[in-house]
N, C-alpha and C positions, 0 to 999 in steps of 0.2 A: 619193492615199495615205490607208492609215488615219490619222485626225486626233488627237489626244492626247484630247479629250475623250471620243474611244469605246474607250478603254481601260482594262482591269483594271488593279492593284494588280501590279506585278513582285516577286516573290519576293526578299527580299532580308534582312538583316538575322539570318541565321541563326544556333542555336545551331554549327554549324558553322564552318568558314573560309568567307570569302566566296567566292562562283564569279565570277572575271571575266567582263565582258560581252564577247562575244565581236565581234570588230571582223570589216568586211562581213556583216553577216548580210542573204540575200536574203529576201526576201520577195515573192511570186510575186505575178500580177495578180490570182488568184481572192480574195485578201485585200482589196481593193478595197472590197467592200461586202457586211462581215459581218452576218450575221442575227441576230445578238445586237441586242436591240433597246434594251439598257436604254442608258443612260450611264454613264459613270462619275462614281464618285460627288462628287456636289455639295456645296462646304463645309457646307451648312446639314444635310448627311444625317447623322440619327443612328444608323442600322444601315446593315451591307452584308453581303453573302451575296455570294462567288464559288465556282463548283466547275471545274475543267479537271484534264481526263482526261491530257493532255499537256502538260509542258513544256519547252523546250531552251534555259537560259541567255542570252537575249540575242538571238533567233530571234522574239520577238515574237508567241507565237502565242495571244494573246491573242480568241479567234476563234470565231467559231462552228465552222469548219470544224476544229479541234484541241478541240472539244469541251468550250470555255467558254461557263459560263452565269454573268452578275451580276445582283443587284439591293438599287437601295439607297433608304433610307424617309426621306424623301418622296420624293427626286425621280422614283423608280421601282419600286414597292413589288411592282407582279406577279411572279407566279411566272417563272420563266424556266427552260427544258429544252431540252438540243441534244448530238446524237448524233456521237460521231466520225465527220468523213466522213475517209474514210480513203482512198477514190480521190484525192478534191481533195488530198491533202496527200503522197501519193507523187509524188517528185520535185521538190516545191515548193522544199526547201530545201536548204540548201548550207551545210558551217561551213568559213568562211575563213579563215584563219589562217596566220602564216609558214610552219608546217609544214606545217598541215592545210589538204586541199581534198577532202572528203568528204562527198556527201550525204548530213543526218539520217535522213530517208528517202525510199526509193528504192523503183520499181516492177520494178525488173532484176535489184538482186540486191545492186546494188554500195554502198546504204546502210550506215549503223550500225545502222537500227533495222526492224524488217521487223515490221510491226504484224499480218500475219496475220489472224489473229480478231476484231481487235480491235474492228472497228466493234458489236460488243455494249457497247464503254461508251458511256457517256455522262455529260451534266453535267447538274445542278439546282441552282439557288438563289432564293430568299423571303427577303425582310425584309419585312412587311407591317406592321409596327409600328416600332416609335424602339426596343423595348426586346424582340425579338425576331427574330430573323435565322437560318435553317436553307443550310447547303450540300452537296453531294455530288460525288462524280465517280466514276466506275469502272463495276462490273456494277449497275444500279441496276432498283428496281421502282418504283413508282406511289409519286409525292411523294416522289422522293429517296430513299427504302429500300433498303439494302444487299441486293443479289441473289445475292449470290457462291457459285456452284454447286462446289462440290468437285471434280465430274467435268469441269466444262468441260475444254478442253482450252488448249493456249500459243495465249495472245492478243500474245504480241508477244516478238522476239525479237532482241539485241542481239548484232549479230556482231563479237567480240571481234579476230579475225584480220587486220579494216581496219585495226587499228591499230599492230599488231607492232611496223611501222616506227619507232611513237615510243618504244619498247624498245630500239631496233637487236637485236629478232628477228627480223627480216623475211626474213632468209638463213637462219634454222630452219626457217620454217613448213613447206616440202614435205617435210623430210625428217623433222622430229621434231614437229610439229604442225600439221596441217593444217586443225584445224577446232575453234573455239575459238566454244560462243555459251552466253550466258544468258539463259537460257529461262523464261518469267515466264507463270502461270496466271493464273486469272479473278482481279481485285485492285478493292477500292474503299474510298472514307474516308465519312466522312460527320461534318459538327458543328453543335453549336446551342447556341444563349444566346437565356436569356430573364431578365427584369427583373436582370441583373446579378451571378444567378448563375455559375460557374464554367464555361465551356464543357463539352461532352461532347462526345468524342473518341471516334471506333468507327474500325476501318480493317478488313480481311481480307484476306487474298492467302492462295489455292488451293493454289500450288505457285513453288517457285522452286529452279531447277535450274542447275550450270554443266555442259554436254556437250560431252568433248573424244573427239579422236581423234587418236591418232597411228601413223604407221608402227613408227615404233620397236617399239612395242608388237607388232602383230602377227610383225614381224620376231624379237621374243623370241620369242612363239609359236610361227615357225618353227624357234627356234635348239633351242628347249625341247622341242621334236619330235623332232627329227632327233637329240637326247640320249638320248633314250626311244625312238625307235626303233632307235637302236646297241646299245643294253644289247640290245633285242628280238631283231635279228641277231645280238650273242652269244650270247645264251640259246639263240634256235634252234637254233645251231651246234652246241651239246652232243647233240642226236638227230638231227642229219641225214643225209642218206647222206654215208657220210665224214668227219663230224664226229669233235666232240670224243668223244661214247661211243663212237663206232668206237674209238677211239685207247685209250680206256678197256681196251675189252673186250680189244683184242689187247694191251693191257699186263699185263691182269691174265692173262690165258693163259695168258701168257710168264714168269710167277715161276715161281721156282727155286729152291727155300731149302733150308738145313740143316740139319734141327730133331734134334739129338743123334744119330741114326744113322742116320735116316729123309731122304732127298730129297721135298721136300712142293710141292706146287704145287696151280693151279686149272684147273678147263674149267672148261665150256659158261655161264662167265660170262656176266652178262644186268644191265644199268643200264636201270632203268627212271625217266623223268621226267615228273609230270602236274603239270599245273597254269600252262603253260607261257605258254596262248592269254591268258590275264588278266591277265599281268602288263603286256605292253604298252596292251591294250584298259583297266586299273585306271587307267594311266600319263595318257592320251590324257582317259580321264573326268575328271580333276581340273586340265590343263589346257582342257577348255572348260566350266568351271562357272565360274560369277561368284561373283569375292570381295568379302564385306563389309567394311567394317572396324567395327569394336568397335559405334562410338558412331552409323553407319549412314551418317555424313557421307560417307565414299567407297566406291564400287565400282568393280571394274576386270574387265573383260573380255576376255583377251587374244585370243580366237580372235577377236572383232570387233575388237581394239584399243580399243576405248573405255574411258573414265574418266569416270563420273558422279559428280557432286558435289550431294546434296541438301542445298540451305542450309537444310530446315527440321528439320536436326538440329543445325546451332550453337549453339542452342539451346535448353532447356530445356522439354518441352511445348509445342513447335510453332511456326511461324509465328505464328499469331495471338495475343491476348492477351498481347503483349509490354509493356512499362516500354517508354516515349518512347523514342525516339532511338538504338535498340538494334540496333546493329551484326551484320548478316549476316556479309560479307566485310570486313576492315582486313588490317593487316599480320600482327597476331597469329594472325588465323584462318587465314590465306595459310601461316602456320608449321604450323600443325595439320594444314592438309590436306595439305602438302609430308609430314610425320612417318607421318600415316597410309598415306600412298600409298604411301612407301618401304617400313612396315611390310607391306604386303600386296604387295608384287611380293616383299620376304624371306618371306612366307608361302607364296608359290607355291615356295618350293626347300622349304621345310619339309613343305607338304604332299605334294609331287612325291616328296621323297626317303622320308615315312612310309609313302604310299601303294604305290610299288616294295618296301618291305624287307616292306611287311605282306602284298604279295602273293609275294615270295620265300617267305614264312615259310611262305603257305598253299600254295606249291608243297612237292609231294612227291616224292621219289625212292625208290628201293627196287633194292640192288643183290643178286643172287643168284648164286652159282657150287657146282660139284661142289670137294671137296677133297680132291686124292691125296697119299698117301703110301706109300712104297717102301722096303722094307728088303732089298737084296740082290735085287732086280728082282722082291719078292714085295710086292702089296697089303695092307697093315696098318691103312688108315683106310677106314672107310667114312661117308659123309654129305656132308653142306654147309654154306655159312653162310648169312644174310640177314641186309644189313644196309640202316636205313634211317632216316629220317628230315626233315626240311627241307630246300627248297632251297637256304634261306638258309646254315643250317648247314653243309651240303656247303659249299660257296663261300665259306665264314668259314673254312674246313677249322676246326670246331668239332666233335671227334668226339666230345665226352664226350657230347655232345646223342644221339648216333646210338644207334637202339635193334640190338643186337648177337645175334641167336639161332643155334641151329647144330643140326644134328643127328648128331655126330660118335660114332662109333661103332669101338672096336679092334676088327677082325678076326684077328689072332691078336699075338702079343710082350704085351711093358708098356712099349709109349711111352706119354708122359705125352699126352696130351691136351688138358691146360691149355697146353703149350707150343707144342703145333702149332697152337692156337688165337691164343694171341697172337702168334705167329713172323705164320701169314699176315695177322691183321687190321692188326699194323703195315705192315704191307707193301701191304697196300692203303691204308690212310690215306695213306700214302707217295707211292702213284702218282696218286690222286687232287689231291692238293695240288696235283705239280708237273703233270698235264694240264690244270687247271682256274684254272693260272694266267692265263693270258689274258684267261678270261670275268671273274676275280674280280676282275683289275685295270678293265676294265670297270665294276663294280657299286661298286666300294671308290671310285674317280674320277668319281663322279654327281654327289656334292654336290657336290665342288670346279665341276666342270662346269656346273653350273647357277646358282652364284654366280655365277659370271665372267661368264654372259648376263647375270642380273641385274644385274650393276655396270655392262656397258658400257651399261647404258638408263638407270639412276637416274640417273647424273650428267648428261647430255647432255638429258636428257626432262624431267626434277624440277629437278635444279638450274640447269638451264639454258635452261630455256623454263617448266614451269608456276609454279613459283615466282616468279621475275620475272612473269611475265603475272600470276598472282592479286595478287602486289605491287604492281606499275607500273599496271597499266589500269585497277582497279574497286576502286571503295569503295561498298558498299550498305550503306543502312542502312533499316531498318523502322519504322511507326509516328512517321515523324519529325515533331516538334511545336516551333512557338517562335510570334513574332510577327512579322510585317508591318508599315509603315508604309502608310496608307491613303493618304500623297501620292505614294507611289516608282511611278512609273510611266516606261516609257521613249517617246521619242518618233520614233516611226517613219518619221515625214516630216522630220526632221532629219536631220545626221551619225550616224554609229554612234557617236563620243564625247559629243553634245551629247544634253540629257537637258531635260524636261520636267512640269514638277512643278507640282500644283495644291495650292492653300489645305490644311492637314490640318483633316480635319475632326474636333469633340469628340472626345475619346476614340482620338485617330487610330491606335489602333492594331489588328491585327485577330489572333485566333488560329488559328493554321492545324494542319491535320495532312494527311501525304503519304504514302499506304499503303505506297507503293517510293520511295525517291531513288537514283539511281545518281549518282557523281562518276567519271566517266572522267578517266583519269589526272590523279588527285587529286594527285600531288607534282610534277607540273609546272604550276608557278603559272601559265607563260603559256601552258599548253596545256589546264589544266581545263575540262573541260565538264560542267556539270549536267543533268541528265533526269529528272524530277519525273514520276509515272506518279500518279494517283490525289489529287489536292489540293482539300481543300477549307477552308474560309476564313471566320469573320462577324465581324463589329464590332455589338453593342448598347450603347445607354444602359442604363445601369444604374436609373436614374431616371426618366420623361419628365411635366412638365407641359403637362396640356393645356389648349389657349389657353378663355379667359373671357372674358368681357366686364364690367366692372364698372361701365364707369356709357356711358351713358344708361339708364335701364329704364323699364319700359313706363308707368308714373304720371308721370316727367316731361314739363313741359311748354312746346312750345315752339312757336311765330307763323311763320308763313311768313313765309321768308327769314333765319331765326336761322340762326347757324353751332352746326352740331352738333356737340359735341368728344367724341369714343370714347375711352375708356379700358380698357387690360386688364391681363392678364398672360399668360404663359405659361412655355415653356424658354429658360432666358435661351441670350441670344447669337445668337436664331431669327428668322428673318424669317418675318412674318404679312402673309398678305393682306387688307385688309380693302376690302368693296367695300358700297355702298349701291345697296338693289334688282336685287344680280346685274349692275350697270354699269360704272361705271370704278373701277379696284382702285386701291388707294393700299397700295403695301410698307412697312412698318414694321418696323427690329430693334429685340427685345426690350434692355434694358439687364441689366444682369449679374446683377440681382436678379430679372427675369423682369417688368417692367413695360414695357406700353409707351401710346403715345397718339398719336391723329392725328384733325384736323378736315376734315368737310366741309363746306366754307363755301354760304349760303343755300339752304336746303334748305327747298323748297318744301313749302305743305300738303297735308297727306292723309298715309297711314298709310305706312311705309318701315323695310321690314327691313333691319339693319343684319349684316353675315358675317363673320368673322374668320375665320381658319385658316391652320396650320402645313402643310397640304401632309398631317396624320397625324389631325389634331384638327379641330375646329370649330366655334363658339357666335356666336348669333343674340341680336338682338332688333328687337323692332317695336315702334316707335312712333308717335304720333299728333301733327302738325304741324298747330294749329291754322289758320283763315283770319285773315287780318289784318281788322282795323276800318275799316266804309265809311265815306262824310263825311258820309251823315245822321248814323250813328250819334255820329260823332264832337261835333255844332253840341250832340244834345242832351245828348250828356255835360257840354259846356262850358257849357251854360246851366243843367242841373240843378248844375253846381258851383259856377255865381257865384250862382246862387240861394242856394244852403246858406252859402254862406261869409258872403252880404250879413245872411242872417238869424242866422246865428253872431254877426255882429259885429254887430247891432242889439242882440239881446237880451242880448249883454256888456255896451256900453256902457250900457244899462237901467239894468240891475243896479248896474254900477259907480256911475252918478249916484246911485241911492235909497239906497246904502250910504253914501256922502256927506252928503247930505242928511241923514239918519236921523242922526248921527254930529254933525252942525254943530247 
């Protein structure tokens, strides 16, 4: 198994709630022997750089194959780069749990996470110094640079619908939601610190979508059809053979009136209706166009049933360049998109019902007839009427609308004219009314009728599946940024509850930022799962000394076989190497002050550089180890000594006697 010591920093410590570590998590054999070359980091390191493309709460995938790259100064200061393999990691895992027994991700189908495109991320990370440290993860170009292309397309895709069941929606899904994912574009982070400045934080994500489908929907579709094609069948019915203008025509025939002495009546009556073919074809156009809503976050589709949800309207100016920590999807947002969505299924009766009366309005009719009149079996009126105006009107029975002209003319008497005019026009409003009740009841009973479809989907669809799903399954949040512990790591080759934790090292804590965090169902504590997409991570000194050498230097002088004593300084708390002519190293830690000291005992003559180093740093010196004294050399030392001394003390005692003498 992977061993603790080849392990990254686990994610922990969040400004968020903490994500429980999730109990069994497998981990497949290809984990074995990751290509991630560096180690984790060594107490004495004072930077680290991690970047990983991928991660799953408690799943370990700490790896080259999920797309983690570390490196930490000294003990491992190269650059490091590694590409999600995303074959090796389809099927690999499992999250186990009382409820759950789901794999992360799956090559079938039957995953949570369907990475797609994904193998375009990848990971980067450098600490080449104590007091600079660079990392990345996501769409990346040459030395970690954010690549993130706008048009890519969905690099990985979270199928919401595995999880219904910990909703208790799982007896919804075929019939009110079948297909529930969020769908995530090209995404990556990238940060750095250097001598102690503030970290910089860059992240991007392309696109982030949630795409639903349900029956329901389409089934309003057809309910909202079949409303607008009834109106369309009564419509028809007023010019068909045997219709309603039939009914017309021989009603108005058939008057009979009284008009003062006159019996007055109509022929060769004639109802004309155009505009007929547009009003169902108007109908049919605004149920298959897609609706927005206001603020762009939803669209709904009924002919396809769909419901898209673009999260990069939650907020303000996009996806990117968001403030830390700033929530896509919570519960509040889950309330706005519920409000929206309601709003625009009540915007399809709105539009549905303006669109029918606006094309009623633009239908036209045009009624004409002969009008008789008879006094004593003799013709006294000669002409007609024509009356005409809206469909709608007709069918409102709105006659003040109706434009009224005649061409009525006495042939012999003085009847009024004005009265045979309005005797038969009442009388035609009359029969129009009651033949046209049918269709009007029809036209008058639309909108009720298209609410009622609307209401049986809102509740069942909205309140009863996506509402609970945006509430219960996901909490994303963007741009998310806090700190790490540079000891938390978990240990893989242990229990799932036993844990494994190395020395923290300086400064042990590291600043991270995660383009995407998803919390799958965040309110169940014991079922939380975390998915970290795009992380990356450093730790620098803010200060580093580098190591010196302060005493031997090159004018000391010392006999073969003296013990040599080093002395230096550097960053306290650090262990130095130090080795004579490149041989055996002697470890020395620095004391808190940044001194330290160590001897190599008889250190032979001739010339001998001396090495020190941090692993970051490094200072030298060379010396010259004089020969020791031969035994000639030695007799005549001691014979030119007793010499001198014998004549020292002659020419004292001399002295001393004649100063005597001299004196007596």
């Amino acid at each position: 198994m992977v061993q603790a010591d080849n392990l990254p920093p686990a994610k922990g410590g969040k400004l968020k709630a903490a994500r429980p570590v999730l109990a069994g998590a497998v981990i497949a054999s290809l984990f074995v022997a990751p290509t991630v070359t560096a180690a984790y980091a060594a107490p004495e390191d004072h930077s680290e750089a991690f970047g990983q493309v991928i991660n799953v709460d408690g799943l370990g995938l700490e790896v080259a194959d999920a797309g983690y790259s570390f490196s930490a100064n000294p003990s491992s200061p190269e650059a490091q780069a590694n590409p999600l393999n995303v074959a090796a990691l389809n099927g690999a895992l499992d999250l186990t749990l009382p409820t759950i027994n789901l794999p992360v991700i799956s090559e079938d189908g039957t995953g949570l996470l369907d990475l797609g495109q994904a193998g375009a991320l990848s990971s980067y990370a450098i600490a080449d110094t104590p007091t600079h440290a660079k990392a990345s993860a996501g769409v990346l170009g040459a030395d970690g640079a954010l690549a993130v292309d706008q048009n890519t397309g969905e690099l990985a895709t979270v199928d919401l619908t595995k999880l219904f069941s910990q909703i208790g929606a799982d007896g919804l899904t075929e019939a009110v939601l079948d297909e529930a994912q969020l769908q995530l574009g090209a995404l990556g982070s990238t940060t750095e610190r250097t001598d102690g400045a503030d970290p910089t934080h860059e992240y991007q994500i392309a696109s982030a979508t949630v795409d639903l489908h349900s029956p329901l929907l389409t089934e309003l579709n057809g309910t909202l059809t079949s409303t607008t094609t009834a109106l369309g069948t009564a419509l028809d019915g007023l010019v068909g053979e045997g219709g309603t203008v039939s009914d017309l025509v021989a009603a108005l025939n058939g008057i009979n009136l009284n008009v003062l002495v006159a019996q007055v009546g109509l022929s060769n009556s004639q109802l004309t209706i155009n505009g007929l073919d547009d009003v169902v074809g108007i109908a049919n156009g605004v149920l298959s166009e897609e609706l927005v809503s206001e603020s762009g976050l939803v669209s709904v589709n009924l002919g396809a049933g769909t419901v898209n949800i673009d999260l990069s309207k939650v907020v303000e100016g996009g996806l990117n360049d968001q403030p830390a920590n700033t929530k896509l999807l919570d519960d509040a947002i889950a309330q706005q998109i519920s409000t929206e969505l309601t709003g625009l299924l009540d915007e399809v009766v709105t539009n549905l019902t303006t669109a029918v009366n606006d094309a009623l309005a633009t239908a036209t009719f045009t009624l004409t007839a002969d009008v008789n009149a008879e006094v004593a079996f003799v013709d006294v009126v000669d002409g007609g009427i024509n009356i005409s105006g809206s469909l709608a009107d007709l069918l409102n029975g709105n006659s003040e609308a109706f434009t009224v002209n005649n061409t009525l003319s006495l042939l012999s008497g003085s009847l009024d004219l004005t009265a045979v005019l309005d005797a038969v026009t009442d009388s035609v409003f009359a029969i129009l009314d009651s033949t046209l009740t049918e269709v009007t009841a029809v036209v008058d009973g639309l909108p009720g009728a298209l609410n009622a479809a609307v209401a049986n989907v809102v509740a069942p669809l909205i309140d009863g599946a996506i509402e609970p799903l945006l509430e219960g399954v996901l909490e994303i949040t963007i741009n998310e940024q806090g700190t790490i512990a540079s000891s938390e790591v978990n240990n893989l080759a242990a229990t799932s509850a036993a844990a494994q934790t190395v020395a923290p090292a300086p400064e042990g804590e590291l600043n991270y930022v995660t383009a995407l965090a998803i919390d799958v169902l965040p309110d169940a504590a014991a079922l939380a799962v975390g998915v970290d997409l795009g992380t990356s991570a450093v730790r620098a000194a803010a200060e580093y000394a580098d190591v010196v050498i302060t005493s031997p230097v090159p004018t000391d002088s010392f006999t073969d076989g003296d013990d040599v004593v080093v002395t230096g300084t550097g960053e306290p708390n650090t262990d130095i190497e130090v080795s004579l002519d490149g041989g055996s190293t002697v470890t020395v830690t620095t004391d808190e002050n940044g001194n330290w000291t160590t001897t190599f005992p008889a250190v032979p003559e001739g010339q001998h550089t001396i090495t020190a180093t941090d692993g970051s740093s490094e200072d030298q010196v060379t010396i010259t180890v004089d020969p020791a004294e031969t035994g000639v050399d030695a007799t005549a030392d001691s014979t030119a000594d007793a010499t001198a001394d014998s004549t020292a003390d002659a020419t004292a005692d001399s002295t001393a006697d004649a100063t005597a003498d001299s004196t007596a």
